[in-house]
C-alpha positions in Angstrom: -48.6 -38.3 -21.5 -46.9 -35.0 -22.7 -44.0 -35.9 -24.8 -42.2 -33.8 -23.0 -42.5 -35.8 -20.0 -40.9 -38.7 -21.8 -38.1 -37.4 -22.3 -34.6 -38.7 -20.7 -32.2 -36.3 -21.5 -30.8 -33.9 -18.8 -31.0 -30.2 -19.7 -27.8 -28.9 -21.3 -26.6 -26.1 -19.0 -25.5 -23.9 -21.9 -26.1 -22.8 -25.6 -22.8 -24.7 -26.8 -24.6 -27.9 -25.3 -27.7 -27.2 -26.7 -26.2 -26.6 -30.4 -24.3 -29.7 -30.1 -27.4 -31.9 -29.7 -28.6 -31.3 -32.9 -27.4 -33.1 -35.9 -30.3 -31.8 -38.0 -29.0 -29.3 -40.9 -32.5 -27.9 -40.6 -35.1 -27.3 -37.8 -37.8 -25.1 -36.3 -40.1 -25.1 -33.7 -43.4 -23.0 -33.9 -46.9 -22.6 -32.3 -49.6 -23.6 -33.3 -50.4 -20.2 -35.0 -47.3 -21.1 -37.1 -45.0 -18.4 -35.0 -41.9 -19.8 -35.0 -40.2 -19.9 -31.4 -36.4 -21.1 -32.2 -35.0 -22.3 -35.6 -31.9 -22.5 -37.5 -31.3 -22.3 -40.9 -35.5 -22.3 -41.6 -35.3 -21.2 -45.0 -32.9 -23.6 -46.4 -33.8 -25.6 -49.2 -33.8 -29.5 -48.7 -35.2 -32.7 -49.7 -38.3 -33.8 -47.5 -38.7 -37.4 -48.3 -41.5 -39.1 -46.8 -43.3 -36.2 -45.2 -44.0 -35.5 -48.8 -47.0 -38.0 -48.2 -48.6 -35.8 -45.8 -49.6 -33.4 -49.3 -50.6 -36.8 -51.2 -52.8 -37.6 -48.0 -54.5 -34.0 -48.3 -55.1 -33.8 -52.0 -56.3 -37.3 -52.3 -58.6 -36.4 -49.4 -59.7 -33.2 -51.1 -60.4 -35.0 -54.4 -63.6 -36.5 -52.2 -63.2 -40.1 -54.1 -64.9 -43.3 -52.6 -62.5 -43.7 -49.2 -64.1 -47.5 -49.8 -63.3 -48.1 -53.2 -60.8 -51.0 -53.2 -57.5 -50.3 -55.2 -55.1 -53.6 -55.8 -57.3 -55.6 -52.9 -57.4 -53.0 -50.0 -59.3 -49.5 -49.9 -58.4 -46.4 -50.5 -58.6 -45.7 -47.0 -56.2 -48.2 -46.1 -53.8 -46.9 -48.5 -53.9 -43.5 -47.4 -53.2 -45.1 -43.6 -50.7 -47.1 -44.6 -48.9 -44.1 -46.4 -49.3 -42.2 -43.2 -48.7 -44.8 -40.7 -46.0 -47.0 -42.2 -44.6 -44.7 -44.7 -45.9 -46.9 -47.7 -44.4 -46.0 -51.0 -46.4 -48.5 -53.3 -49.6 -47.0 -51.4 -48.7 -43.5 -52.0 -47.7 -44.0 -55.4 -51.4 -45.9 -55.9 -53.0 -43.7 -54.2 -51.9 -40.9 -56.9 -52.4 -43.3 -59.6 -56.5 -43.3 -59.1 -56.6 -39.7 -58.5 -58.7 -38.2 -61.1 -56.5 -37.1 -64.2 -54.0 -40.2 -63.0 -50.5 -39.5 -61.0 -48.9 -36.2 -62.9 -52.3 -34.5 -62.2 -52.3 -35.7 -58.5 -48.4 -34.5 -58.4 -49.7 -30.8 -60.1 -52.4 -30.8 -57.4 -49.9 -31.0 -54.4 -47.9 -28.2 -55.6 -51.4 -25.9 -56.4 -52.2 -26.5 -52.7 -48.5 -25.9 -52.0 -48.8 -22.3 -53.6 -52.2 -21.8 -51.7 -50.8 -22.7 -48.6 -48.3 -20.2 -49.2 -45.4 -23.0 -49.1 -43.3 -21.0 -52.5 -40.7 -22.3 -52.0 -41.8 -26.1 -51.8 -41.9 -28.2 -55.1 -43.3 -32.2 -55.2 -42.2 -34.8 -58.1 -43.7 -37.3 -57.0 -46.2 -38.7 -54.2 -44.4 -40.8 -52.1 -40.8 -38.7 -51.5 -38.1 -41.2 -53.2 -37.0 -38.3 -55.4 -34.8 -36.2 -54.3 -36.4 -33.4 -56.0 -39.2 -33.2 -53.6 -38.0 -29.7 -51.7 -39.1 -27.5 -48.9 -38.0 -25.6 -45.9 -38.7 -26.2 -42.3 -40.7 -22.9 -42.4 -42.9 -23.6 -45.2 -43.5 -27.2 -43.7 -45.0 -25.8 -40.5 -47.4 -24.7 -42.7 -48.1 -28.5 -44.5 -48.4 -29.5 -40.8 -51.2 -26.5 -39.4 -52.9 -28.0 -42.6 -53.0 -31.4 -42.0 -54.3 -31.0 -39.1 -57.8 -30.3 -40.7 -57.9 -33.9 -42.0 -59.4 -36.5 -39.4 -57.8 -39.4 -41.4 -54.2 -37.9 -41.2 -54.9 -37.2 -37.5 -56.2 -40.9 -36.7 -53.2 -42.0 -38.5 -51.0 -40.0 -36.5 -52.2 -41.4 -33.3 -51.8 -45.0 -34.4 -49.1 -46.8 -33.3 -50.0 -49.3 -35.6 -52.6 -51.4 -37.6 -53.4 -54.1 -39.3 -54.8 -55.2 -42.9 -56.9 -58.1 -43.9 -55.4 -59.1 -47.1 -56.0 -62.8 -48.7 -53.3 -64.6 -47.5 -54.3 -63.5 -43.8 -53.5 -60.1 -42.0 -50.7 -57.6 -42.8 -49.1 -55.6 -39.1 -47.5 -52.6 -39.4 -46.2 -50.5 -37.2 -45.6 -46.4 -37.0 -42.6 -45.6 -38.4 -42.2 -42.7 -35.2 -41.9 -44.8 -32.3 -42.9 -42.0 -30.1 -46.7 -42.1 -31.4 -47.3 -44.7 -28.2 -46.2 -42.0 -25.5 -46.7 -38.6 -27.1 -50.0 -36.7 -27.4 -49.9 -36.2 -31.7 -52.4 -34.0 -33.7 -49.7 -34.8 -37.2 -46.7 -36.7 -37.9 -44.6 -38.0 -41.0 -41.3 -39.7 -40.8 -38.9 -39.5 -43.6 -35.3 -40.5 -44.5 -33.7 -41.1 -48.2 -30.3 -40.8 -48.6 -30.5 -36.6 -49.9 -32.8 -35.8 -47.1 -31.2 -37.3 -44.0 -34.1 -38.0 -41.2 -36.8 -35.9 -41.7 -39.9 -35.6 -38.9 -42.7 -33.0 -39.2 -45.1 -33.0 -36.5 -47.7 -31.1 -34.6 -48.1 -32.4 -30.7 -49.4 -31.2 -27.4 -47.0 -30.2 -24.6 -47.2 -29.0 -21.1 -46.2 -25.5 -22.9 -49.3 -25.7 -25.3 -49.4 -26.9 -28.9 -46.0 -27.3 -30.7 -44.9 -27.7 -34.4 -41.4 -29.8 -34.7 -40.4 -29.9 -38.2 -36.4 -31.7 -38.6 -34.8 -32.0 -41.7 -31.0 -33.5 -42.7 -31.1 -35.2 -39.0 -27.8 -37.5 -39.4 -29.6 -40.8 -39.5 -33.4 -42.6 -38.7 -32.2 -42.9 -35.3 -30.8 -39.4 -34.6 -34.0 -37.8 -36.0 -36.2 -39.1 -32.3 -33.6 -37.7 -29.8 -33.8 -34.9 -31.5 -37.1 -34.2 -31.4 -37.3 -35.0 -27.8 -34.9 -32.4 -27.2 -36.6 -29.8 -29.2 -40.3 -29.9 -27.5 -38.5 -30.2 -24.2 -36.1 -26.9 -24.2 -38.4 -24.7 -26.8 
């Protein structure tokens, strides 16, 4: 199911309406060639939380280490989905932790691919998006997202709408912190909220319009941060 056919909300009948639906201070919508199709205020500066751990996903991935290799009683690989799907802090912050160098030279890897990516105006602190110095711009994070993409494990993630890990005392659930992963059709998507940031979503999805790249940042609250979403794919 398109997400766009999951949507609730009526059509606004003007531009006033359509402004008003929007709590987000930043947003854009793209293609999946990265041309942007509606925005406002793209290039603003703002903290990104949690999507943050879609860059730990990709240089942990990129650092080709044992996706077996068991790290505080679960793998790697369950770290990096528990990052992805859950939003994990501990897991992220692990997962830079064993990157080779240790964490600051898993945090100086994220903002080489950054620069490579072409995302100059994005800066990362710290893996798992607590700080509030973690900063981008919806533009430069369509770019994160077309990345991503490229990365089966951060796609597999993105489709789950949750999972489950064996841990000593008996099985851990968790679910997706988008609740939209059940009914959309997702290539990418990260959640995010801390205080600085507001509700943050960056995602890639298909649509009955072709591929679309949503990226929200400073959306009013976690709840706020969906709707609006919905109502981007549907009117752009």
């Amino acid at each position: 199911m398109f997400l766009s056919l999951a949507v609730e909300a009526k059509k606004p009948s003007n531009q006033e309406k359509k402004k008003s639906s929007i709590s987000a201070k930043s947003w854009v919508v793209a293609d999946d060639n990265g041309r942007i199709i509606k925005s406002s205020n793209a290039n603003d500066l703002r903290s990104i939380a949690s999507i943050t751990k879609l860059m730990t996903a990709m240089v942990v991935l990129d650092a080709n280490q044992d996706l077996n290799e068991k790290i505080n009683d679960i793998s790697r690989r369950q770290h990096l989905r528990l990052a992805l799907i859950r939003s994990n802090n501990h897991s992220s912050d692990l997962l830079c932790e064993h990157y080779p160098g240790g964490y600051e030279a898993c945090v100086e890897a994220m903002n080489v691919k950054a620069r490579r990516l072409g995302m100059k105006d994005t800066s990362f602190v710290d893996a798992s998006g607590l700080n509030d110095d973690n900063v981008s711009t919806s533009s430069s994070l369509v770019k994160l997202v077309l990345a991503a993409q490229n990365y089966p494990i951060i796609v597999k993630s993105s489709q789950t709408p949750s999972m489950r890990v064996k841990l000593e005392e008996g099985y851990y659930s968790v679910k997706n912190t988008n609740p939209l992963v059940k009914n959309g059709k997702f290539i990418v998507s990260k959640t995010g909220y801390i205080r600085a940031a507001g509700g943050c979503i960056a995602l890639l999805t298909e649509t009955n319009k072709g591929k679309r790249v949503v990226i929200v940042l400073g959306s009013q609250n976690t709840h706020t941060r969906i709707p609006e979403v919905r109502y981007l794919v549907r009117n752009f």
